[in-house]
LOPAVEX-287282 format. One record per residue (C-alpha): residue number from 1; residue in three letters; x, y, z; chain. Coordinates in Angstrom, 3 decimals, padded with zeros to 6 digits. Layout:
REM residues N
LUMZA    n  res         x         y         z  chain
LUMZA  NUM  ALA         X         Y         Z      A
...
//
This chain:
REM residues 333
LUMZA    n  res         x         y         z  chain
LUMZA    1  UNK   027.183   101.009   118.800      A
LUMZA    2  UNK   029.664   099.415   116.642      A
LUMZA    3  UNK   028.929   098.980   112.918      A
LUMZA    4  UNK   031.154   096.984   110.831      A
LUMZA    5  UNK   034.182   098.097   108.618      A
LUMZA    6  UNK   033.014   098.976   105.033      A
LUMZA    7  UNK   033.885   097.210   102.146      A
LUMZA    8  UNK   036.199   097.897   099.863      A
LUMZA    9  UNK   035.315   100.072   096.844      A
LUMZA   10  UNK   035.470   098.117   093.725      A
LUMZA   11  UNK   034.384   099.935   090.215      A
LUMZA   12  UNK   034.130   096.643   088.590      A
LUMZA   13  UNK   035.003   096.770   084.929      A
LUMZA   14  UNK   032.546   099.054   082.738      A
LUMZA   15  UNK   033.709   097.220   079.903      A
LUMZA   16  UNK   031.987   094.456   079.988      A
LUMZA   17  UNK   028.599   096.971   080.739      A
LUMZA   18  UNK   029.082   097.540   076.654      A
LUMZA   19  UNK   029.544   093.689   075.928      A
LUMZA   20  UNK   026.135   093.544   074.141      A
LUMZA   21  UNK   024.661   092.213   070.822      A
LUMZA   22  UNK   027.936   089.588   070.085      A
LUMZA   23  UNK   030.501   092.120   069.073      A
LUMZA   24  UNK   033.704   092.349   070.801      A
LUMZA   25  UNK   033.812   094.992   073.273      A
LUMZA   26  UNK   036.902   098.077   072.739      A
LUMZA   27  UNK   038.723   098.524   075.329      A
LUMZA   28  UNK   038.616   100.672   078.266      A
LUMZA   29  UNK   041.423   102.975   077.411      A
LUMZA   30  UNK   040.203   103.393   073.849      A
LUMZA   31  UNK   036.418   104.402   075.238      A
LUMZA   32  UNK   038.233   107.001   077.660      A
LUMZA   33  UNK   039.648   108.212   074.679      A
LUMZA   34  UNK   036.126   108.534   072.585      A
LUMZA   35  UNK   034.508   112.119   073.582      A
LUMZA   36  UNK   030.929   110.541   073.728      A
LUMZA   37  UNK   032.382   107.979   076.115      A
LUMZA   38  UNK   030.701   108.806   079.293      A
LUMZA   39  UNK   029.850   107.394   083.156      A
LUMZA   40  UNK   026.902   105.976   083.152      A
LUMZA   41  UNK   024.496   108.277   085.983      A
LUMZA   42  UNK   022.722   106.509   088.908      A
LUMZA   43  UNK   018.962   105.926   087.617      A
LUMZA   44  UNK   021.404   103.736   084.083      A
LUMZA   45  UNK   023.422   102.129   087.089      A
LUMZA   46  UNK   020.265   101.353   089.005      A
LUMZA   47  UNK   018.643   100.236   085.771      A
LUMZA   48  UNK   021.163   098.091   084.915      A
LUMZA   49  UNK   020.934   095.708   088.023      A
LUMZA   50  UNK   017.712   094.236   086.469      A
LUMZA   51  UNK   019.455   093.245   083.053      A
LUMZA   52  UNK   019.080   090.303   081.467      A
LUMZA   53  UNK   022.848   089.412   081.443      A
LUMZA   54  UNK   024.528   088.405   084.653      A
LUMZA   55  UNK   027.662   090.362   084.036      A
LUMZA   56  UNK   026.113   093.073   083.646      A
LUMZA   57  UNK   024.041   092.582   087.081      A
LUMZA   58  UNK   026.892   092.010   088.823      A
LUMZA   59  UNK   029.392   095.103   087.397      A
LUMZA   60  UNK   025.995   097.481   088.205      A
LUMZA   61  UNK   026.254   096.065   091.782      A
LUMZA   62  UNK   030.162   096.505   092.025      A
LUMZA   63  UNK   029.546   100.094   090.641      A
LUMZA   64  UNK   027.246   101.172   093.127      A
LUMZA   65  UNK   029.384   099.619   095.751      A
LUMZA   66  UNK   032.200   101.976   094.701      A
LUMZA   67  UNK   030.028   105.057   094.303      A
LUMZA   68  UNK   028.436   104.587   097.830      A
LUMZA   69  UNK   031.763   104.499   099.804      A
LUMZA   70  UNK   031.942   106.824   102.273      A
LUMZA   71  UNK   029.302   109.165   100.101      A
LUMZA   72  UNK   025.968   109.517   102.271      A
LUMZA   73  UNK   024.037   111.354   099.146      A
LUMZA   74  UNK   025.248   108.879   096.766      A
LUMZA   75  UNK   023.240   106.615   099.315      A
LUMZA   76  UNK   020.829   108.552   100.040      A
LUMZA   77  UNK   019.904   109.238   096.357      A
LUMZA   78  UNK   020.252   105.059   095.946      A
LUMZA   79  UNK   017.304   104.766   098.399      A
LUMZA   80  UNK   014.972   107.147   096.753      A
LUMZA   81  UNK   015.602   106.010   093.009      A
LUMZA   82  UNK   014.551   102.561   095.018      A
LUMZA   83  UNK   017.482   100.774   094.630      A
LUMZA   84  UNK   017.574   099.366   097.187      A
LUMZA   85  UNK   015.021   096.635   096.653      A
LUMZA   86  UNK   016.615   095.496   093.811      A
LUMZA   87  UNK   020.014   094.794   095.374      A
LUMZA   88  UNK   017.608   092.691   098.064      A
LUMZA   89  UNK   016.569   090.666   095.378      A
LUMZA   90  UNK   019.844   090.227   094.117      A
LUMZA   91  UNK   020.706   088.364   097.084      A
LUMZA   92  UNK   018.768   085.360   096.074      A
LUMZA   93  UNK   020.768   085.194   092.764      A
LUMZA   94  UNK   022.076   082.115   092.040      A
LUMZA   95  UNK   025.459   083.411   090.329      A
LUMZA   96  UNK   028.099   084.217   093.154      A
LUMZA   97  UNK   029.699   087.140   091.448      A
LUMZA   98  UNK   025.898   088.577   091.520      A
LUMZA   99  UNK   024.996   088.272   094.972      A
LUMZA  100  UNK   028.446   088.703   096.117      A
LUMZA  101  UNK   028.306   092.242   094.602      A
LUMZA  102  UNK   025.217   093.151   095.648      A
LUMZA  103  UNK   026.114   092.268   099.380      A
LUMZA  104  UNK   028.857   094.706   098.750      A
LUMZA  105  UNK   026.561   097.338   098.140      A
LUMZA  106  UNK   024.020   096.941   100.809      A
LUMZA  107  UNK   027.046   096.945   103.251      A
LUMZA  108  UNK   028.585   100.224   102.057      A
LUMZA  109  UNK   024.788   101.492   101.721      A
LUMZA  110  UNK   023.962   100.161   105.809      A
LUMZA  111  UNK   027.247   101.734   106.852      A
LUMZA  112  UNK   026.745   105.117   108.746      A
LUMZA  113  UNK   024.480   106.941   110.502      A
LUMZA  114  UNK   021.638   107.861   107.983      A
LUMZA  115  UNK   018.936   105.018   109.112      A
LUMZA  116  UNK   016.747   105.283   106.582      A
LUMZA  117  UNK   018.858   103.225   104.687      A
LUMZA  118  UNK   018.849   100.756   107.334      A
LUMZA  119  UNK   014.807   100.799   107.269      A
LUMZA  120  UNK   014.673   100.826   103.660      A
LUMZA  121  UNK   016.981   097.180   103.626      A
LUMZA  122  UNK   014.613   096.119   106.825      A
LUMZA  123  UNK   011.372   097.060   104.849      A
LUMZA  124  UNK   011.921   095.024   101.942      A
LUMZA  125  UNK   012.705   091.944   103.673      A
LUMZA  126  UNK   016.330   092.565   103.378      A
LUMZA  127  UNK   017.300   090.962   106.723      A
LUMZA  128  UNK   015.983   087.099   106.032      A
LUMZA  129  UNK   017.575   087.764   102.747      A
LUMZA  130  UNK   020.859   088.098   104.388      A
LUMZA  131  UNK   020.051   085.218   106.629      A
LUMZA  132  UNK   019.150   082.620   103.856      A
LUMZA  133  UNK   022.220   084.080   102.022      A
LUMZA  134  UNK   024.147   083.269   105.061      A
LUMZA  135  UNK   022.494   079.590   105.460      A
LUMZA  136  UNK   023.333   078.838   101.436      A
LUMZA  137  UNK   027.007   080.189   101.070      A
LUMZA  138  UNK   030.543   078.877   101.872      A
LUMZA  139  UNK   031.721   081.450   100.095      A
LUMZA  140  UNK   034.308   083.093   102.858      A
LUMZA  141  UNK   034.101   086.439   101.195      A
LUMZA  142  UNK   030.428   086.953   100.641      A
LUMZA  143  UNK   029.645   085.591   104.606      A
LUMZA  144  UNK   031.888   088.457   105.531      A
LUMZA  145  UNK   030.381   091.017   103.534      A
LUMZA  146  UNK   026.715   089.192   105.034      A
LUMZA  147  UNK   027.434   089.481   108.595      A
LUMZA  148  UNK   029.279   093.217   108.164      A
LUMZA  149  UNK   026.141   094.290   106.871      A
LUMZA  150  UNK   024.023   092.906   109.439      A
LUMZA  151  UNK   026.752   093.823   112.206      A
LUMZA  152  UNK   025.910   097.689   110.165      A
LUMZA  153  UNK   022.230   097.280   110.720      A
LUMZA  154  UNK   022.057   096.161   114.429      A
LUMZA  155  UNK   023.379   099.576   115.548      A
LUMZA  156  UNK   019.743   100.881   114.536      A
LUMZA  157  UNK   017.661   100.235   117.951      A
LUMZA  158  UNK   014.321   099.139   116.290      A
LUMZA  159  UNK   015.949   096.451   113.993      A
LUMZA  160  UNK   017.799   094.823   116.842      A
LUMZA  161  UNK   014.746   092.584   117.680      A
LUMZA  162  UNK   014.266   091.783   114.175      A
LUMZA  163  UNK   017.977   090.142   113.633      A
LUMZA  164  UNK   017.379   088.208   117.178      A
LUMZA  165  UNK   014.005   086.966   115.407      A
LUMZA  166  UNK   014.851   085.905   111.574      A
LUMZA  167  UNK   018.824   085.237   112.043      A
LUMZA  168  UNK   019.992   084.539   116.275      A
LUMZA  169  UNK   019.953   080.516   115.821      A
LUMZA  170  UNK   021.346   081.022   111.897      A
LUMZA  171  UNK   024.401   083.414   113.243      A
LUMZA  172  UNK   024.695   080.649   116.131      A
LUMZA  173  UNK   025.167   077.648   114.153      A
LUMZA  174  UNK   026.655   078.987   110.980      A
LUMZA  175  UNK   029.296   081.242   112.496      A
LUMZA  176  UNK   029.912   081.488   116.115      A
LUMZA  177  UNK   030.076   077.552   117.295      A
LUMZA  178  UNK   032.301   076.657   114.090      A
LUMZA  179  UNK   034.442   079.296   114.652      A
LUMZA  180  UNK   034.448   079.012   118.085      A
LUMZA  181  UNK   035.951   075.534   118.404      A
LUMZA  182  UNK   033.436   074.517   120.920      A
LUMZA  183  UNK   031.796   071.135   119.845      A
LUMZA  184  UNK   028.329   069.979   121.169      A
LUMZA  185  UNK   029.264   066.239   120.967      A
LUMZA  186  UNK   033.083   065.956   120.535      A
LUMZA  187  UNK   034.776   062.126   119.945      A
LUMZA  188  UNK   036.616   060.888   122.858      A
LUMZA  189  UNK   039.536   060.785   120.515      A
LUMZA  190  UNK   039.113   064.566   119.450      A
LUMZA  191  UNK   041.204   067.223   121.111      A
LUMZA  192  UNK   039.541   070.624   121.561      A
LUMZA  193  UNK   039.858   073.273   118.950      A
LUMZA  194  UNK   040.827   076.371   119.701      A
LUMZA  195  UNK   038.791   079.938   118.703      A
LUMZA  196  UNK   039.186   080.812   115.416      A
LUMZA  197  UNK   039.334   084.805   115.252      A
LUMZA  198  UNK   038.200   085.708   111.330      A
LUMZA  199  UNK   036.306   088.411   110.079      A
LUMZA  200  UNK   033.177   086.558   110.373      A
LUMZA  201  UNK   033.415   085.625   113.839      A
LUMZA  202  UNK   034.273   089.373   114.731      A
LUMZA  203  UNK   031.431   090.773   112.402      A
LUMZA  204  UNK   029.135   088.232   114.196      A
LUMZA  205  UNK   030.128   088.863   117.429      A
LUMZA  206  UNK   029.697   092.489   116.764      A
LUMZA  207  UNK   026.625   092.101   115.618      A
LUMZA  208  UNK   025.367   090.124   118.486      A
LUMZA  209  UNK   027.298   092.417   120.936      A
LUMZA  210  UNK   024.790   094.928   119.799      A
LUMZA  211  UNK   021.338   092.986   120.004      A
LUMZA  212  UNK   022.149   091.861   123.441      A
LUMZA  213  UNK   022.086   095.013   124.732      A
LUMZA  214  UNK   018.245   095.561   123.969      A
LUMZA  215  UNK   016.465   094.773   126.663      A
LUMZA  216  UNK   014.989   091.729   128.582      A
LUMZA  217  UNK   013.313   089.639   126.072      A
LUMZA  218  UNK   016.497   090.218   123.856      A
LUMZA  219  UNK   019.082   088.644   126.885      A
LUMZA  220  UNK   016.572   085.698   127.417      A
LUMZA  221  UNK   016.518   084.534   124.038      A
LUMZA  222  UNK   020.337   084.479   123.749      A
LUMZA  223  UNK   020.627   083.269   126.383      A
LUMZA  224  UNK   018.257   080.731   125.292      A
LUMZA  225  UNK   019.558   080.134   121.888      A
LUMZA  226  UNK   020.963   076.875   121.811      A
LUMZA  227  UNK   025.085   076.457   121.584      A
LUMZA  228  UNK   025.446   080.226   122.228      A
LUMZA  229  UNK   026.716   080.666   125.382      A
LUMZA  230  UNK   028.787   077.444   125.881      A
LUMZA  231  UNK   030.560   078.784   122.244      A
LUMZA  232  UNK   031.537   082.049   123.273      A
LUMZA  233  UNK   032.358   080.572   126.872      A
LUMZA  234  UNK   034.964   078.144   124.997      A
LUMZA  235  UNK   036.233   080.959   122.965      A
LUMZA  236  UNK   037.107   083.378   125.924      A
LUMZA  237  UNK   038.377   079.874   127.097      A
LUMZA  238  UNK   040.710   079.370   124.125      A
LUMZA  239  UNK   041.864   083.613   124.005      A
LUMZA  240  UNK   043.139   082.929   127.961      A
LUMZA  241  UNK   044.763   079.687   127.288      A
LUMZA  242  UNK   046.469   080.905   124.117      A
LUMZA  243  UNK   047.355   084.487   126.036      A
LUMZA  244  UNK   045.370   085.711   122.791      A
LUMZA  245  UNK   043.071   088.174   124.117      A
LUMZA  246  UNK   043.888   091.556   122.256      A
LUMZA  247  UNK   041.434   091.368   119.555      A
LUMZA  248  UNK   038.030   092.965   118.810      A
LUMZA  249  UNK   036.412   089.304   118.651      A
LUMZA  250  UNK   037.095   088.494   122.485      A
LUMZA  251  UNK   036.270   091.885   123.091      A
LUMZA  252  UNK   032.946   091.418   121.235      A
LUMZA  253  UNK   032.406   088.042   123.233      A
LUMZA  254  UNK   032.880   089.387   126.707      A
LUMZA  255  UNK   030.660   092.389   126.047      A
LUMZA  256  UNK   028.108   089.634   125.135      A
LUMZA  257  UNK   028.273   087.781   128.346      A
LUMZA  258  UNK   028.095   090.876   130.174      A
LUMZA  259  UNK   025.001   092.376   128.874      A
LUMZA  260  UNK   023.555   088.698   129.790      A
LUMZA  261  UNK   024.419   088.889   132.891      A
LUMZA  262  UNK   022.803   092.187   133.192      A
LUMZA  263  UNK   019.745   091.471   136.006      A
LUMZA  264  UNK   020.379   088.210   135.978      A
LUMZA  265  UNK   019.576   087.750   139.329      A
LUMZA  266  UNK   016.042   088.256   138.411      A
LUMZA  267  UNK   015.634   087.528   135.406      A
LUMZA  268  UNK   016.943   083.432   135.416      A
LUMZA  269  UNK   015.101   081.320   138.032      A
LUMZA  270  UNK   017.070   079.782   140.228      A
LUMZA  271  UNK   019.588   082.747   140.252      A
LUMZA  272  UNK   019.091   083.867   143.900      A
LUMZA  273  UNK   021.096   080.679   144.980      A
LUMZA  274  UNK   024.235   082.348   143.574      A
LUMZA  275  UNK   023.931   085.923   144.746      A
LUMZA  276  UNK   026.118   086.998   147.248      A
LUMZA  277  UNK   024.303   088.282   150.213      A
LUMZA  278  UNK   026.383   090.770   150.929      A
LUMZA  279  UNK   026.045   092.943   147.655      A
LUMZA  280  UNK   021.663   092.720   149.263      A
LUMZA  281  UNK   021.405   096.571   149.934      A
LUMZA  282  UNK   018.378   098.499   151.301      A
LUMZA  283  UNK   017.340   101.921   149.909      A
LUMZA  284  UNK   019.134   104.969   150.275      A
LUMZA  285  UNK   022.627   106.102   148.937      A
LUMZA  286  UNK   024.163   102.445   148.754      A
LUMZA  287  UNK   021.067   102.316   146.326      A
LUMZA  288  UNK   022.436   105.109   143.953      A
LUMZA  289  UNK   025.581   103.846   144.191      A
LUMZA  290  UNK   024.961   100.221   142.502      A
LUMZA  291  UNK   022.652   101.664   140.306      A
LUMZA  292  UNK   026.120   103.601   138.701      A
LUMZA  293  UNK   028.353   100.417   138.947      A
LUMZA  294  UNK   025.312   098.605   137.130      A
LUMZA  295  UNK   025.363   101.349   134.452      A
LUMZA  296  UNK   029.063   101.024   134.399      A
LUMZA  297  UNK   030.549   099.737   130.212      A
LUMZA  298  UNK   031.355   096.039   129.439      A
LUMZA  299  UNK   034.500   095.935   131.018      A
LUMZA  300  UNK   033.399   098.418   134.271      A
LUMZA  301  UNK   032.873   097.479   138.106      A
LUMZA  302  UNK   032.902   094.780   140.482      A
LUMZA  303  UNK   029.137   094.610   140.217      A
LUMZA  304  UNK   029.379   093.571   136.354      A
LUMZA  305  UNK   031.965   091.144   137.265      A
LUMZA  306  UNK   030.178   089.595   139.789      A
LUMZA  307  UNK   026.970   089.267   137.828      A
LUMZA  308  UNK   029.343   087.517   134.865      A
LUMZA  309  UNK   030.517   085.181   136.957      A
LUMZA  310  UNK   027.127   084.615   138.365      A
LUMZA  311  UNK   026.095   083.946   134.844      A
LUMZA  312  UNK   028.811   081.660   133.948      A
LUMZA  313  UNK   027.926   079.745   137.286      A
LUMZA  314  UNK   024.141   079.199   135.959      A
LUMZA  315  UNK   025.523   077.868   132.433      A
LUMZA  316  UNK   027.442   075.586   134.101      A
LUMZA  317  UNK   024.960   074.155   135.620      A
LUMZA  318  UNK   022.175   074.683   132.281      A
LUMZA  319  UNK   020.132   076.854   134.031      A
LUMZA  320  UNK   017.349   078.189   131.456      A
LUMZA  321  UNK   015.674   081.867   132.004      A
LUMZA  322  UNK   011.832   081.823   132.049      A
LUMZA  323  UNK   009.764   084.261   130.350      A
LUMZA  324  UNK   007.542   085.088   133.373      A
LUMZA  325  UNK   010.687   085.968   135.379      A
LUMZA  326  UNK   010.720   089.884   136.442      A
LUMZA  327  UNK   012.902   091.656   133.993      A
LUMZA  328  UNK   015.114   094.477   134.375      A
LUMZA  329  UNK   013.921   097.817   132.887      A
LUMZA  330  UNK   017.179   099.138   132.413      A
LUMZA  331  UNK   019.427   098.321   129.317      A
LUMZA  332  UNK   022.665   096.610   129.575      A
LUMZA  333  UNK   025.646   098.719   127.595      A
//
């Protein structure tokens, strides 16, 4: 799996942590300099992301942000002092330094491969949280820091189902068709846009890279998901005209369209039509030898790129899966 970059530690500025009761704050240098000066430990910082004052919210936030970098018992201790909740609720904050801070955290927290950290953000509803962040905010910064965390928790198998359910449509409309260029309805004076490849799209496509790859119900309701597929067909589009195809993002897109056309053949009515009789084997070696090429990565075997461009053909022509349909048992890469 792929998680997503972490952020960038930030200590935030302790001074203002002191900026209580109306007097003017010393400064930083001159508290260094006092011997009873000291850092604050992790049940203050934790303790502090419930004050009253906003500023003080948001430098707790930025603190534990910095402390959690690359530090799995820093995280680990985070989770059982329940921290973690708290930063959750911070997400619905209406300040933008506040919830921006707190997305920092959860990222650096959801970064690695401790998943207990990754349950403990699922368990207290952090994943709509992120979503309804995601649906509120133009904020370029914080939608980065939303999507790396959720590109960070859709490495964890049993939460891959729960991003398809709360956020697939919300990733789709909000991230990949805008910053795809594709348009559902474009003027017949408007000349087509051309893939945008920012941080968002790539933590997106990440993200959705990773879901896709969970089984049948998870390809048919990308597949499904309205805008999807013709967006990240018209970004692939845009990367070949352009000669722009070197970048995680179209990497992140083609893996997508290959795990949905993983068992396509019988898992989209209609999809026989397309198949090319001569890749219809009987049982016996032949046998073990597709069953390889279908296990083969996102970029391996003629198999996968047959079944791609079998997919493409049934998009083209708006083919739409059926839940009844026999699905494959195997998962796509």
């Amino acid at each position: 799996m792929y998680p997503a970059p972490l952020a960038q530690p930030e200590r935030g500025s302790l001074a203002s942590l002191d900026r209580m009761g109306g007097r003017r704050s010393p400064s930083i240098d001159s508290i260094r300099k006092d011997p009873r000066w000291r850092d604050p430990d992790l049940p203050e910082v934790i303790a502090m992301l419930g004050h009253p004052i906003d500023p003080v919210k948001s430098n707790a936030a930025a603190y534990l942000q910095h402390l959690c970098y690359e530090n799995d018992k820093i995280k680990k201790d985070v989770r059982q002092l329940k921290g973690i909740p708290v930063l959750v609720g911070l997400l619905d904050h209406p300040k933008a330094e506040v919830h921006r801070k707190a997305c920092g955290a959860l990222r650096n927290i959801s970064y690695g491969k401790d998943h207990d950290n990754k349950v403990a953000i699922k368990s207290c509803d952090g994943i709509p949280a992120l979503i309804r962040l995601l649906r509120k905010t133009n904020d370029m910064e914080v939608r980065e820091l939303i999507t790396g965390t959720l590109w960070n928790l859709s490495s964890y198998e049993p939460l891959k189902m729960v991003i398809i359910n709360h956020g697939l449509q919300t990733m789709t409309n909000e991230v990949i068709i805008p910053h795809s260029g594709w348009e559902h309805e474009p003027n017949e004076d408007s000349k087509p846009r051309d893939a945008e490849w920012t941080t968002v799209f790539k933590n997106t496509s990440g993200c959705l890279r990773n879901v896709s790859s969970d089984g049948a119900e998870a390809r048919r309701r990308l597949r499904e998901c309205e805008g999807l597929v013709d967006a990240l067909l018209h970004a692939l589009q845009s990367a070949v005209g352009k000669k722009d195809m070197d970048n995680k993002s179209v990497e992140n897109c083609v893996c997508i369209m290959r795990n949905l056309s993983y068992h396509v053949h019988k898992e989209v009515p209609g999809a026989e039509k397309f198949q090319d009789p001569s890749t219809l084997q009987g049982p016996g070696s032949a046998g073990t030898q597709r069953k390889k090429k279908d296990d083969a990565g996102c970029f391996g075997g003629k198999k996968a790129k047959a079944l791609l461009s079998t997919f493409i053909s049934l998009s083209l022509d708006h083919q739409q899966p059926d839940a009844s349909s026999p699905a494959g048992s195997r998962r796509a890469v």
